[in-house]
C-alpha positions in Angstrom: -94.7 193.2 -90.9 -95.7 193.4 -87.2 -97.5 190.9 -85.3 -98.5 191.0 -81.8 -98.6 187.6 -79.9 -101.0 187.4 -77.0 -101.0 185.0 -74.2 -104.0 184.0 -72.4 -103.9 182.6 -68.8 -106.9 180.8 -66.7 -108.7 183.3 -65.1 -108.3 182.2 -61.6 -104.8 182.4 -62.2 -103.4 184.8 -59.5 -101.2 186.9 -61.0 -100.0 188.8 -57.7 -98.1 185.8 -56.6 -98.1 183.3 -59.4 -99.7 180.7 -57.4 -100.1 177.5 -59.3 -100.5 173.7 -58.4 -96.7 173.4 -59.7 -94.6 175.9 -57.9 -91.9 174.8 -60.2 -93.2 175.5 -63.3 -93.3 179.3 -62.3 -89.5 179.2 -62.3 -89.4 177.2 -65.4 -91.7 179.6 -67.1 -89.6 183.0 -66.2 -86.6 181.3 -67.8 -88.6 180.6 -71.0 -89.7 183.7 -71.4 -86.5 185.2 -70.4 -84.7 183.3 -73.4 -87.0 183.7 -75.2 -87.1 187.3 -74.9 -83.2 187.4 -75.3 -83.0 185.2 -78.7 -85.9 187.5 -80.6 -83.6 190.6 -79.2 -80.7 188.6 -80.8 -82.5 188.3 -83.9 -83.7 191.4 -84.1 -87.2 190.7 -84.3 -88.3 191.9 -80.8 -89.8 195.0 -80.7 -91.7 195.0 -77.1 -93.2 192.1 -74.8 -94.6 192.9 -71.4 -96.9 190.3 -68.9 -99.7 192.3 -67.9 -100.3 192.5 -63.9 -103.7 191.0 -62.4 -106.8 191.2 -63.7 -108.4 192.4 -60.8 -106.3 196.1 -61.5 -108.3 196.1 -64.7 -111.1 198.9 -66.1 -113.2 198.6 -68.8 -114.8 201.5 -70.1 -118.0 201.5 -72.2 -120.2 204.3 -73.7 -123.4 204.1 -72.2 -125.5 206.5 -74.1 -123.9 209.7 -74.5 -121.4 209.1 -70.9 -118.1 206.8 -71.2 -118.7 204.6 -67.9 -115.8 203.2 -66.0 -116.0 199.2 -64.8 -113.8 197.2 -62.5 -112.3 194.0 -64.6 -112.1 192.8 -68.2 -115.4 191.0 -69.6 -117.2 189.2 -66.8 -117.9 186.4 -69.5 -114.5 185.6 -70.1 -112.8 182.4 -69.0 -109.4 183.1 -70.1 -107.9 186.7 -69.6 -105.4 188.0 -71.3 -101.6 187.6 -69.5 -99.1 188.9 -71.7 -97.9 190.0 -75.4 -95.0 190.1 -77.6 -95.0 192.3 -80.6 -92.0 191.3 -83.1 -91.3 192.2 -86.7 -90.9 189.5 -89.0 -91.0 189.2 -92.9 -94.2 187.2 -92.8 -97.0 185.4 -90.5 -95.4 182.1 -90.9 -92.0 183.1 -89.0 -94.7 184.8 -86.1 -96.6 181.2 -86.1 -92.9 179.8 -85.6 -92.5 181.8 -82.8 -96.1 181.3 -80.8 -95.3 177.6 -81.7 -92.3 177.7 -79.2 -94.5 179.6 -77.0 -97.5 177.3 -76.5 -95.3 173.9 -76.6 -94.1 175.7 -73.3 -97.0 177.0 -72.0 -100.0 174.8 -73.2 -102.3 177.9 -73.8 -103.7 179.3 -77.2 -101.2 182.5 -78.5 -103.2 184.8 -80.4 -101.5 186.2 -83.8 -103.0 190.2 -84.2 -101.4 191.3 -87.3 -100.4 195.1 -86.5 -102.0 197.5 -88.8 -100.2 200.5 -90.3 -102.1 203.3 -91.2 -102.6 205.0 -94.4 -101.1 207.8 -95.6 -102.9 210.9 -96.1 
């Protein structure tokens, strides 16, 4: 089964220079995710993981009546955007919870668990 794992980040975070009150941690956290990266390749459960660049470079687009209209940003409401994913394959949702367990003891922020949908076929 497939499973994607999203990380959240605050949303003042600023992504175009990783600017935190712990200049450290930045450092620290490449090299988690790094490994972490490396062991799921070396498990084979890896199948993609990106971060995603700053919010700000973000578009949302609704249908407004009949016309799809274009926004700047992700929801204005939102305190927390979305910073990154991993999608692995594992046998089952426990082995994905394993892996956003490692993720959050490192980076203190909710991971989501999306199971990935296959679709039916016709």
């Amino acid at each position: 089964m497939k499973y994607m794992l999203l990380t959240y980040s605050p949303r003042d975070f600023d992504f175009q220079n990783f600017s935190t009150d712990r200049p450290e941690w930045v450092g620290e956290m490449i090299a988690f995710m790094h490994q972490l990266n490396e062991d799921l390749q070396a498990s084979g459960e890896l199948v993609a993981a990106e971060g995603l660049a700053d919010p700000a470079e973000t578009r949302t687009v609704r249908l407004v009546g009949d016309e799809a209209v274009t926004t700047d940003g992700p929801y204005a409401e939102t305190k927390e955007v979305l910073a990154g994913f991993w999608i692995v394959e594992v046998p089952h949702l426990e082995r994905a919870a394993e892996i956003a367990a490692r993720v959050v003891r490192f980076v203190r922020q909710a991971i989501e668990i999306r199971p990935i949908g296959e679709a039916p076929s016709v």
